[in-house]
C-alpha positions in Angstrom: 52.9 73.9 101.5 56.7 75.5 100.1 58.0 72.9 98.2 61.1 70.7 99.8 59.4 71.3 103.6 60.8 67.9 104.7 64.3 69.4 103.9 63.5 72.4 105.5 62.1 71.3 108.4 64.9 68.9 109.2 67.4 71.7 108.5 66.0 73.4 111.5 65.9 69.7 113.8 62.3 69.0 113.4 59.8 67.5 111.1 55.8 67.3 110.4 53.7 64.7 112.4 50.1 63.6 113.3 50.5 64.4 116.5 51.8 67.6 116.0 49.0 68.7 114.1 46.3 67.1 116.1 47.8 69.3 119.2 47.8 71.9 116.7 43.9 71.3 116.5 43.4 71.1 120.2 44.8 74.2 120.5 42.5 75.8 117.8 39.7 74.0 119.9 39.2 71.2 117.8 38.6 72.5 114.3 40.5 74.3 111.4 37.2 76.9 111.2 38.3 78.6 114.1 40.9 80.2 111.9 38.5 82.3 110.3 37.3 83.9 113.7 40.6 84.4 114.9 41.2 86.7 111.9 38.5 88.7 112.1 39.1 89.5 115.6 42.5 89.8 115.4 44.5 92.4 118.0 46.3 93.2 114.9 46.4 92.9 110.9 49.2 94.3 108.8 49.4 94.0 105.0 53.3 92.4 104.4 52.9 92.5 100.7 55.9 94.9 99.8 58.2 93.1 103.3 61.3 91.8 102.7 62.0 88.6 105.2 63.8 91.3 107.6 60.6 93.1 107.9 58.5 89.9 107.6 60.7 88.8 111.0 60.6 91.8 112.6 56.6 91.9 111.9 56.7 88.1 114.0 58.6 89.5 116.6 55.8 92.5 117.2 53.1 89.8 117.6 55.4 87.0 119.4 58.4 88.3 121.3 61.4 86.0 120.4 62.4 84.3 124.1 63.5 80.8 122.9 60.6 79.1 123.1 59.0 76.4 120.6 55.7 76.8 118.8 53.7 75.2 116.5 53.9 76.0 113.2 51.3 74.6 110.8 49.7 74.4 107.1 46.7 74.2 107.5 45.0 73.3 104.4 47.4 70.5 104.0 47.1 69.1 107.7 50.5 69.4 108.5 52.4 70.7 111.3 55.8 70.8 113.3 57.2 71.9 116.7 60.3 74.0 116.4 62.1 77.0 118.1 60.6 79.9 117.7 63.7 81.6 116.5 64.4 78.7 113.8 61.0 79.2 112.1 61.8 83.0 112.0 65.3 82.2 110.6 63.4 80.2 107.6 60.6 82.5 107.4 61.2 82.6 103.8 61.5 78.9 103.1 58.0 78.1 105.3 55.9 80.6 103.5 55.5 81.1 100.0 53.5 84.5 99.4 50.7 83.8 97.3 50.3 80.0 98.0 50.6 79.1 101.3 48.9 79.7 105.0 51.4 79.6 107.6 50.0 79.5 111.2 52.6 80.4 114.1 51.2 79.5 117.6 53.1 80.0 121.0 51.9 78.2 123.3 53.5 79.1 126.8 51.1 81.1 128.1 47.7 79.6 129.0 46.2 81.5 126.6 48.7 81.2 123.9 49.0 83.7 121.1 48.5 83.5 117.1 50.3 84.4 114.1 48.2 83.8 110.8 50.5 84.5 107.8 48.1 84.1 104.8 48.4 83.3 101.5 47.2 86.7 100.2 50.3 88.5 102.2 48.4 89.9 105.5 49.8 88.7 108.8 47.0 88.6 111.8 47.7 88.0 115.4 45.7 87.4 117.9 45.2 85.4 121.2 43.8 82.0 121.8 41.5 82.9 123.9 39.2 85.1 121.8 
């Protein structure tokens, strides 16, 4: 988890709850192993190692178009999520992910099969849909 993400988070108008992450789970269909799956079947996988956060964003936007909605955004292995425009986490996409260290897990859920973004911590961004 990037260091100071209760500052960050209400520097965008949210912060980190149970409840947020529980949904975050019910969305995953109840448990954190699901992750896993999702990223091997992912539609798509592409190695951000040398992406600065313009590419990073624009690499989001591929996999989630940008149409002002909100989404989950989570950490998984600390059990910690947020709802928050779309466009906000994208603005502080360098703030919410620290290359090397953290999982970041985007998740839009307006459809009713919602969509994935899996930013891990060794630099690879997946995306995929909920309902593989």
């Amino acid at each position: 988890m990037p260091p100071r993400l209760s500052e960050i988070l209400s520097s965008i108008g949210t912060e980190a709850n149970a409840a947020t992450f529980e949904q975050f789970l019910h969305e995953l269909g109840g448990s954190l192993e699901r992750l896993a799956d999702l990223t091997r079947n992912a539609d798509r996988s592409v190695d951000v190692t040398d992406f600065d956060a313009n590419e990073l964003k624009g690499a989001f936007r591929d996999s989630i178009e940008d149409v002002g909605q909100e989404v989950i955004i989570a950490w998984p292995a600390d059990h910690v999520a947020a709802r928050t425009a779309y466009r906000d986490a994208l603005e502080r996409i360098d703030d919410l992910w620290y290359p090397s260290m953290d999982d970041l897990v985007v998740i839009d859920t307006r459809e009713e099969m919602g969509r994935i973004i899996i930013l891990d911590h060794e630099e690879r961004l997946f995306s995929a849909s909920l309902a593989t």
